[in-house]
Legacy VTK file of the C-alpha trace (Angstrom):
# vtk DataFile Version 3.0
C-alpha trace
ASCII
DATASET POLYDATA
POINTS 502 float
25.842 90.943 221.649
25.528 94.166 219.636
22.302 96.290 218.927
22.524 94.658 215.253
22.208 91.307 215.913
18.898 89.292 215.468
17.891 86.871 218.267
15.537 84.003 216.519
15.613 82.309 219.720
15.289 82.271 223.660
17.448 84.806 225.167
21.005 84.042 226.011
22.924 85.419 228.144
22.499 89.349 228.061
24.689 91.712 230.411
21.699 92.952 233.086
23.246 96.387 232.418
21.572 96.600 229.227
19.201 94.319 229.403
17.341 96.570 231.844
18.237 99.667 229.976
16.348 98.205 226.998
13.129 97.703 229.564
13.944 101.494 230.403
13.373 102.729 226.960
10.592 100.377 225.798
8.364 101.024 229.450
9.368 104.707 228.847
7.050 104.421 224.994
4.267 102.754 226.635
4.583 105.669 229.899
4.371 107.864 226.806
1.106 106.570 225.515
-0.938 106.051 228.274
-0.067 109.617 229.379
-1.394 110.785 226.093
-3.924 109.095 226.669
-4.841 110.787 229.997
-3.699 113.952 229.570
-5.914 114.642 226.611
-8.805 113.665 228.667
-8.487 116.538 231.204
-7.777 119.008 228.231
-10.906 118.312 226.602
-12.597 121.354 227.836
-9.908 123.588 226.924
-9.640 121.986 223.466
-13.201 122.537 223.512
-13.269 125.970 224.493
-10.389 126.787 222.725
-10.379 125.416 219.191
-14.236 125.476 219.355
-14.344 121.505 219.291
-18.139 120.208 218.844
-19.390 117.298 221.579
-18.869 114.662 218.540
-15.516 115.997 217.372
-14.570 115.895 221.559
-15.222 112.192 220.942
-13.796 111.692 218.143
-10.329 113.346 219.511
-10.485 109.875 221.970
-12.415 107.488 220.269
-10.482 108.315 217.068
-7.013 107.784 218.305
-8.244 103.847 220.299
-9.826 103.394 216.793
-6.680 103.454 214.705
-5.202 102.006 218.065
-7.441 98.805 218.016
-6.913 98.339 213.536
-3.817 98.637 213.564
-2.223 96.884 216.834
-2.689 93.377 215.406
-0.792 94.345 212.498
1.912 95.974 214.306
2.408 92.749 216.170
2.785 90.506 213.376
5.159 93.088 211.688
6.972 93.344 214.358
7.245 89.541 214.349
8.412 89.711 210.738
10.552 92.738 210.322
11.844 92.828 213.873
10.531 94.249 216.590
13.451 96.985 217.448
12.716 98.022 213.894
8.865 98.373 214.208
9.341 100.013 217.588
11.364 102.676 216.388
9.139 103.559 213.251
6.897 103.333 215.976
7.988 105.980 218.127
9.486 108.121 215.065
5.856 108.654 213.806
4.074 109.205 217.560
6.611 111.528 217.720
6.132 113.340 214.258
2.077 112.964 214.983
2.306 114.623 218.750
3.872 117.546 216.599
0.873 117.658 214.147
-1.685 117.367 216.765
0.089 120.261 219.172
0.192 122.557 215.815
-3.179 121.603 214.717
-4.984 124.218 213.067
-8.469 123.262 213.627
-10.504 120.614 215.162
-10.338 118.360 211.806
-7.209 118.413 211.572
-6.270 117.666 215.091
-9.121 114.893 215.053
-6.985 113.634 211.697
-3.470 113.716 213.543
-4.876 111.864 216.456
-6.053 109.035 214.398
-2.469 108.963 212.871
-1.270 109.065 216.319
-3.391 106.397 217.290
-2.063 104.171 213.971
1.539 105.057 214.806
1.247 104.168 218.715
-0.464 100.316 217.085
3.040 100.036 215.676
4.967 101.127 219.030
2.790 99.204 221.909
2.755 95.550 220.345
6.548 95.528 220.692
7.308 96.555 223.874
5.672 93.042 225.832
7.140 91.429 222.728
10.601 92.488 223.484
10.271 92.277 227.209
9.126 88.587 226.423
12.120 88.231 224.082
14.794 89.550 225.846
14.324 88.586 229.646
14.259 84.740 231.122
10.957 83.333 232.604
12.283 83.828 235.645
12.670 87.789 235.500
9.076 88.269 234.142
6.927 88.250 236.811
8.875 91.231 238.119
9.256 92.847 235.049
5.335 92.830 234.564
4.997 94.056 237.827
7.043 97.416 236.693
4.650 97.361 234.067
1.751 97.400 236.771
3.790 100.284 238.144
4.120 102.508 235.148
0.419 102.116 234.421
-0.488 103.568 237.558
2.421 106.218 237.228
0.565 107.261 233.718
-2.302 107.333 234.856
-0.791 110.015 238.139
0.920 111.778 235.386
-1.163 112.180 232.810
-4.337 114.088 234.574
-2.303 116.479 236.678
0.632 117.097 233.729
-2.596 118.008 231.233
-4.026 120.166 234.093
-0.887 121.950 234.809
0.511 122.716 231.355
-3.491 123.788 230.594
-3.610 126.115 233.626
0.202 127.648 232.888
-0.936 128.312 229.105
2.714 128.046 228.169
3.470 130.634 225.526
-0.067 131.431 225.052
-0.697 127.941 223.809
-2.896 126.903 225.795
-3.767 122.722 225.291
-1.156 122.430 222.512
2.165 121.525 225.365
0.220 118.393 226.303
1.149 117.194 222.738
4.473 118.888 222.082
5.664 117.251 225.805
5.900 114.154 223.766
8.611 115.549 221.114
11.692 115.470 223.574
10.619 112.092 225.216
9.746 110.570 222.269
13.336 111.836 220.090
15.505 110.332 223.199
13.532 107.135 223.108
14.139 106.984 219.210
18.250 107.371 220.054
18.100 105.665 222.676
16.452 102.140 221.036
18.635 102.732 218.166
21.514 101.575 220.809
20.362 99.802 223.449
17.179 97.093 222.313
18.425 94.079 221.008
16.671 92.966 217.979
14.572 90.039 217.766
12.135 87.919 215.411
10.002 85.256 215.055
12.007 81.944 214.810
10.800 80.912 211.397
9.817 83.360 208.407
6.300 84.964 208.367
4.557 86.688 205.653
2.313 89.006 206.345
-1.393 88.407 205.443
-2.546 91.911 203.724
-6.357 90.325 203.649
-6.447 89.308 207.226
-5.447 93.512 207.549
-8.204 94.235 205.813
-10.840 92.008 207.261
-9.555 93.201 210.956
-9.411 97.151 209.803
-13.218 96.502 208.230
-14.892 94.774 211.045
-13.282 97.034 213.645
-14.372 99.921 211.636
-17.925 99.090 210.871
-18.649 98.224 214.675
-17.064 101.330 216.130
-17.657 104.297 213.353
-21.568 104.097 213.601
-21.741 103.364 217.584
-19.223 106.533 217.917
-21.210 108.729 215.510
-24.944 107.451 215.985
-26.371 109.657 218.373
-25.098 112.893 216.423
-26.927 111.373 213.340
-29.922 109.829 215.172
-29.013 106.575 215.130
-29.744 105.803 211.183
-30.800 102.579 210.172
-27.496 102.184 207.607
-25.724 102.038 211.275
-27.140 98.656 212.670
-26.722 97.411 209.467
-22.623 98.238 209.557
-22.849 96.827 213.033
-24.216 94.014 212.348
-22.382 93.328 209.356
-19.197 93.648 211.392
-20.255 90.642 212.938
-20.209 88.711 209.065
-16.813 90.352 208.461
-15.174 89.046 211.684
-16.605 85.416 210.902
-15.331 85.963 207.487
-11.641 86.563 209.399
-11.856 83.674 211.178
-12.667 81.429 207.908
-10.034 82.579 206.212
-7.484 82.579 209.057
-8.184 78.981 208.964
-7.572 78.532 205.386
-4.262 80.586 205.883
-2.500 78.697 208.891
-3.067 75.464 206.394
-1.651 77.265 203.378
1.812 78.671 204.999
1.168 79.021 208.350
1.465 82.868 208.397
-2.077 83.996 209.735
-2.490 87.574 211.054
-4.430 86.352 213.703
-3.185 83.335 215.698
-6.428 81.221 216.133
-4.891 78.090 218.249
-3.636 80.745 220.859
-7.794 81.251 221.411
-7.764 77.476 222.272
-5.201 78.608 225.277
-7.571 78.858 227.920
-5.949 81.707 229.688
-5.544 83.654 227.227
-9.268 83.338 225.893
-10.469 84.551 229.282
-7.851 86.925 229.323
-9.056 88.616 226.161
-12.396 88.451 227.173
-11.537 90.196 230.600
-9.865 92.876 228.896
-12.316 93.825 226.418
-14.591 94.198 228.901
-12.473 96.000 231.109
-11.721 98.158 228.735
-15.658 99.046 227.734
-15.727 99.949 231.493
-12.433 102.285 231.635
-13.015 103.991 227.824
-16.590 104.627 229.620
-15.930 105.804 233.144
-12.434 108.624 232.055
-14.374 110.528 229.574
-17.534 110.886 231.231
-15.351 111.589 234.763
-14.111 114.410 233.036
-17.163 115.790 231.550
-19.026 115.844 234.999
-16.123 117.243 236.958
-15.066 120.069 234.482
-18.239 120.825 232.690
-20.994 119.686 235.198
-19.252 120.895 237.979
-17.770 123.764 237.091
-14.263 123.046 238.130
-10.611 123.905 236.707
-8.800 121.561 234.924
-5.848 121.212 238.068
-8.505 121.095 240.194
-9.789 117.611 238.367
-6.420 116.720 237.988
-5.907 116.714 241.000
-8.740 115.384 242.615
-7.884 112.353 241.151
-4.589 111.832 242.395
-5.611 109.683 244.797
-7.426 107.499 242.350
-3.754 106.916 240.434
-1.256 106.606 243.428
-3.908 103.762 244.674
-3.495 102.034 241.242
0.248 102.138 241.044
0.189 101.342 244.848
-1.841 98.072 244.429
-0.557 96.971 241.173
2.959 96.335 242.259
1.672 94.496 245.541
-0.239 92.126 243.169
1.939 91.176 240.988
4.942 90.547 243.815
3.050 89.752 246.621
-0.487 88.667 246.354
-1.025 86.894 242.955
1.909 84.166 243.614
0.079 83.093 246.295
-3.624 83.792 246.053
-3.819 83.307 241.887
-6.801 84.273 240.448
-8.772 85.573 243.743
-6.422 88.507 243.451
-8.090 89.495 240.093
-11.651 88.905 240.960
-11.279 90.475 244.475
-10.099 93.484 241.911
-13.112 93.207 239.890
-15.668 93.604 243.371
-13.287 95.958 245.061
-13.318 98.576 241.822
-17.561 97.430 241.679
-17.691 98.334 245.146
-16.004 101.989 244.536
-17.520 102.846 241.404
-21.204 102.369 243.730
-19.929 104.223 246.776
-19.232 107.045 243.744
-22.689 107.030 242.606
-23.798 107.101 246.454
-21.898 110.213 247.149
-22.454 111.963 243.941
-26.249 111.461 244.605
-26.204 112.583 247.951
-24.006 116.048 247.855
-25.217 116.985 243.959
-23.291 120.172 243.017
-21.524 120.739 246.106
-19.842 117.593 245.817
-16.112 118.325 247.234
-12.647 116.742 245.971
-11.990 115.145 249.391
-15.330 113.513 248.985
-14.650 111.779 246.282
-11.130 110.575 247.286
-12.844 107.140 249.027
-14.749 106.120 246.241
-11.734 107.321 243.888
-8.936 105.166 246.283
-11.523 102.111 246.496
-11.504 101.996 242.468
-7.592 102.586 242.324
-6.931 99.629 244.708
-9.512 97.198 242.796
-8.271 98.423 239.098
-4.943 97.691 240.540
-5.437 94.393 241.568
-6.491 93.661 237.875
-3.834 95.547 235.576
-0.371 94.266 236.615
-1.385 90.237 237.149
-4.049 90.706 233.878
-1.094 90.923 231.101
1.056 87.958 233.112
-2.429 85.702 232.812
-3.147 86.461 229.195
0.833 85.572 228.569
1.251 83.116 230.581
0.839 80.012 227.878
1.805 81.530 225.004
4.431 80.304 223.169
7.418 82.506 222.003
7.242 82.728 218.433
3.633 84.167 218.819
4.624 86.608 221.500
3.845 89.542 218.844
0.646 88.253 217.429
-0.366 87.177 221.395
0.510 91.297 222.346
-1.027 92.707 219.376
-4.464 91.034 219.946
-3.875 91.806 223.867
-3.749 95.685 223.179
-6.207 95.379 220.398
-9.080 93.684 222.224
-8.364 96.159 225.463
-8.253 99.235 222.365
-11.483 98.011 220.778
-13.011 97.833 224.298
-12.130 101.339 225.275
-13.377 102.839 221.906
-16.854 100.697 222.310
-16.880 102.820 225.961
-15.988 106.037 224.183
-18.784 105.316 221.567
-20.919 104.101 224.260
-20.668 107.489 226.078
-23.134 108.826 223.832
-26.011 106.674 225.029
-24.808 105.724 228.553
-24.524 109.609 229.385
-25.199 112.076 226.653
-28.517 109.984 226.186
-29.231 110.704 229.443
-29.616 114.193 229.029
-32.222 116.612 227.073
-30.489 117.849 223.760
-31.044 121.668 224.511
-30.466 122.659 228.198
-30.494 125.500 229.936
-27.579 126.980 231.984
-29.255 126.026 235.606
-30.260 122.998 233.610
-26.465 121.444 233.016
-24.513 120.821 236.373
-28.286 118.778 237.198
-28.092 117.246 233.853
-24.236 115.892 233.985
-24.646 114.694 237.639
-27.959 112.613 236.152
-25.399 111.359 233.209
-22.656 110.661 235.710
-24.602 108.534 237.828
-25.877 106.553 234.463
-22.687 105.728 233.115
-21.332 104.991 236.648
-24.326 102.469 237.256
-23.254 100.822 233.414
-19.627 100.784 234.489
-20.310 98.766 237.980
-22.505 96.009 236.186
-19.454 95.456 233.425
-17.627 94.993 236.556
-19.613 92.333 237.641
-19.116 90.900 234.447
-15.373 91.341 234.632
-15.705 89.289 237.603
-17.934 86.125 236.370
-15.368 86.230 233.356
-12.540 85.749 235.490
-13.295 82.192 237.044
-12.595 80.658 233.680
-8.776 81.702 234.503
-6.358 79.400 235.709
-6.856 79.123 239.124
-2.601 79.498 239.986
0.314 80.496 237.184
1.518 77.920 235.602
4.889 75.871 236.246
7.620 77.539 234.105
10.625 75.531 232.910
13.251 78.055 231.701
14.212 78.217 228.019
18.150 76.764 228.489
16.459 73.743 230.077
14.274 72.408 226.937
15.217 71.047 224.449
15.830 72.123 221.278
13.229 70.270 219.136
10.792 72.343 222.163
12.243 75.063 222.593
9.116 76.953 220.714
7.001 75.612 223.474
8.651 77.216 226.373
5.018 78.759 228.201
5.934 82.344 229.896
5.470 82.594 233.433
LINES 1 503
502 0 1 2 3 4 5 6 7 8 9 10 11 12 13 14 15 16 17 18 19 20 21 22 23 24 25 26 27 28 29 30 31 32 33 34 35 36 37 38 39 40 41 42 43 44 45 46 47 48 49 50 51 52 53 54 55 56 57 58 59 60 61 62 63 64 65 66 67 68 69 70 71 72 73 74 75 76 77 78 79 80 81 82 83 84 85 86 87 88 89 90 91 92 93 94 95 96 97 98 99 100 101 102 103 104 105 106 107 108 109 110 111 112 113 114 115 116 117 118 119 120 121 122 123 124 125 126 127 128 129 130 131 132 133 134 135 136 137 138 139 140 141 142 143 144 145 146 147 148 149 150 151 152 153 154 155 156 157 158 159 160 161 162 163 164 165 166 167 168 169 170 171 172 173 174 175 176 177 178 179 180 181 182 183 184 185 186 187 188 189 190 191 192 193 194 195 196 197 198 199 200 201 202 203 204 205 206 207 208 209 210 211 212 213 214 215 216 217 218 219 220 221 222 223 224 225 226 227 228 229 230 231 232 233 234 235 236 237 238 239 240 241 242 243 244 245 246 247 248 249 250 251 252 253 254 255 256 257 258 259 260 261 262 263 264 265 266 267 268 269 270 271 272 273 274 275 276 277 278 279 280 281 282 283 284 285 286 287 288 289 290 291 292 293 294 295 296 297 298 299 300 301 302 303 304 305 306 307 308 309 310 311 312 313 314 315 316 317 318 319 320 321 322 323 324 325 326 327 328 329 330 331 332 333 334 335 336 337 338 339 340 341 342 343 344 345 346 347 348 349 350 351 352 353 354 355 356 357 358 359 360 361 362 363 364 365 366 367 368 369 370 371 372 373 374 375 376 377 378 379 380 381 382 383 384 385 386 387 388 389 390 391 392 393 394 395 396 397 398 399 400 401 402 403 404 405 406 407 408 409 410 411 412 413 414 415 416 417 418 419 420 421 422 423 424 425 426 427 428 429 430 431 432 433 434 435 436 437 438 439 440 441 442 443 444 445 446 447 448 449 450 451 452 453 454 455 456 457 458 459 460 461 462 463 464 465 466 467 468 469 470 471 472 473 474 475 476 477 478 479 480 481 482 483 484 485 486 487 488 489 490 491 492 493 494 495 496 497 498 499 500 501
């Protein structure tokens, strides 16, 4: 089969040789973003320092990108589902690529804030396709340990991304000081644009979709007035025209779902799948990882904060201080995923859930009892603790949510997956401003800050552990063990849109 042709249905027979360079390329786009995603945390100071970045534009250099993450990934999904998802994958990665160039080149802090939102909208158009083509492309069969790479490369971002930012920071290639932790991307993200061009296989959704331009804009306006005034409310003291957009975001997403109704009657091209919500894994799923993702958006941007800012310490010394933290993830999400999830189901996730609870407490603990003088190899328990529990959940998570979907939604089901986990983290970023900037006096002194940022540390740390206690309550509505999988050359064809993914 040749890079050109269109696969409709379940995969045939592909030659493993390029069948796994495909997953190569595609895992090597999602490496990308989650690195970007971590490296710009520990080069927030510098950007700070540097380009002379206010506290709300700091935020708005995260929150901004998993904005236009979280509108745009459901969209990207369906498109993908339309147009094919090779093709959306490449524009995809084209414009990261062209946005990582803006944002390392960026003059001033608006205009970087303005290329990471691009970034962000371009990365909603990458991400959706690369579960969809893993789903497309390899048999039930192959999944489970094709997941558990992606378990693997999670935790290898999330190594990479803290101590690459700290090391091209501290090097100040060239004089540029932050800027190489967006320029890395041009060279990985130009051979993964050649690359795909080749070696992913194109596929579609069996029948012909439309997209639906008002279910865009009901998704874009909901997601928008939630997460603009809870990002921005503190700086403006929390006007009254912002609980109004919040709660009206509420109308606008009930407005979705009414017309998504009407839509899957009228041709049967919704934006948003509805019947996958009455999938009961993938329900919980969703509601795991918007959670989850509350707690994570929280926890790395206020990590940073305290360790650079309240503490006083270099960016590679943060970076690497939590290098024990990532190899711990990586570590534990490939062991559940091959090992411990076939044959302990769900308890591996919710053991995740109290094992991360249980670090993010012994953090608080330690930070409250050494206070400034707080040393890296202190923190590595609490920090490998956290790593093994958010480990235990990543990897086996994405196989859960998947599990019952059926194949022609496999771009709608990743879309919303990504979106919901997106729209969690930006919630987290926005909540940073009460959680742990509201913790603190608005004008402190110089002895008054390292005080002040352990205080706000401690805060957010107590909000993050009760979200995972949350995480784990949400988690018993899960299947108890994966489901039975009957491979796709086994059904028949009148079924054959039924196959569930294992």
């Amino acid at each position: 089969m040749t890079s050109t042709e269109t696969r409709t249905e379940a995969p045939a027979a592909v030659p493993d040789r390029r069948r796994w360079f495909a997953l190569a390329i595609v895992m090597t786009a999602a490496f990308m973003d989650l690195v970007d995603v971590t490296i710009v945390n520990i080069a927030i100071p510098s950007i700070q320092r540097e380009a002379g970045a206010s506290f709300s534009q700091i935020q708005w250099i995260t929150a901004g990108y998993a904005l236009a993450f979280a509108a745009g990934l459901v969209t990207g999904g369906r498109l993908g589902d339309i147009h094919g998802r090779k093709r959306l994958f490449l524009v995809g990665i084209g414009g990261f690529t062209l946005a990582s160039a803006l944002c390392g080149f960026a003059a001033n802090p608006e205009m970087l804030v303005a290329s990471r939102i691009l970034q962000g909208a371009m990365a909603a158009m990458m991400v959706p396709q690369v579960l969809s083509i893993v789903h497309a492309t390899f048999p039930a069969h192959e999944r489970g340990k094709v997941f558990g790479l992606f378990g693997a490369i999670v935790g290898l971002g999330a190594v990479s991304g803290p101590l690459l930012g700290a090391l091209l920071t501290e090097w100040n290639l060239f004089g540029l000081e932050w800027r190489p932790i967006f320029l890395i991307n041009l060279p990985v993200g130009i051979a993964g644009l050649i690359l795909g061009r080749r070696y992913i296989t194109e596929s579609k959704a069996p029948r012909a979709l439309k997209l639906d331009m008002v279910g865009v804009a009901l998704v874009t306006l909901g997601l928008l007035m939630l997460l603009y005034p809870l990002t921005r409310g503190r700086e403006l003291g929390w006007p009254l025209w912002g609980y109004l957009s919040m709660a009206g975001a509420l109308g606008v997403f009930g407005a979705l779902v009414a017309y998504e109704k009407r839509k899957t009657r009228i041709d049967g091209s919704p934006l948003v799948e509805l019947s996958l919500f009455r999938v009961k894994s993938f329900a919980a799923g969703i509601a795991v990882q918007t959670v989850f993702g509350v707690g994570l958006g929280v926890f790395f941007l206020v990590w940073t904060l305290y360790m650079q800012i309240g503490l006083g310490w270099s960016a590679l010394r943060a970076g690497l201080t939590g290098v024990p933290f990532s190899i711990a993830v990586s570590v534990a999400a490939g062991m559940s995923v091959q090992k411990l999830t076939p044959r302990f189901g769900r308890k591996v996730l919710q053991a995740g859930a109290l094992v991360m609870g249980l670090g993010v407490l012994l953090y608080i603990w330690e930070s409250g009892r050494y206070g400034l003088t707080i040393a890296p190899w202190q923190m590595a328990l609490p920090l490998v603790v956290m790593g093994v529990g958010m480990g235990l959940i990543v990897a086996p998570l994405t196989d859960a949510v998947l599990s019952e979907v059926p194949r022609e939604h496999a771009g709608s089901a990743s879309g919303l997956i990504n979106t919901v986990q997106q729209m969690g983290n930006a919630l987290g970023l926005g909540l940073v401003s009460v959680v742990f900037f509201g913790a603190m006096g608005d004008r402190l002194a110089p002895s008054e800050v390292g005080p002040a940022f352990v205080d706000g540390f401690q805060n957010a740390l107590g909000w993050v552990a009760a979200l995972m206690g949350v995480i784990f309550l949400v988690m018993f509505a899960l299947p108890g063990r994966a489901a039975a999988v009957t491979e796709p050359d086994e059904v028949a064809e009148g079924d054959r849109d039924k196959v569930l993914v294992g």
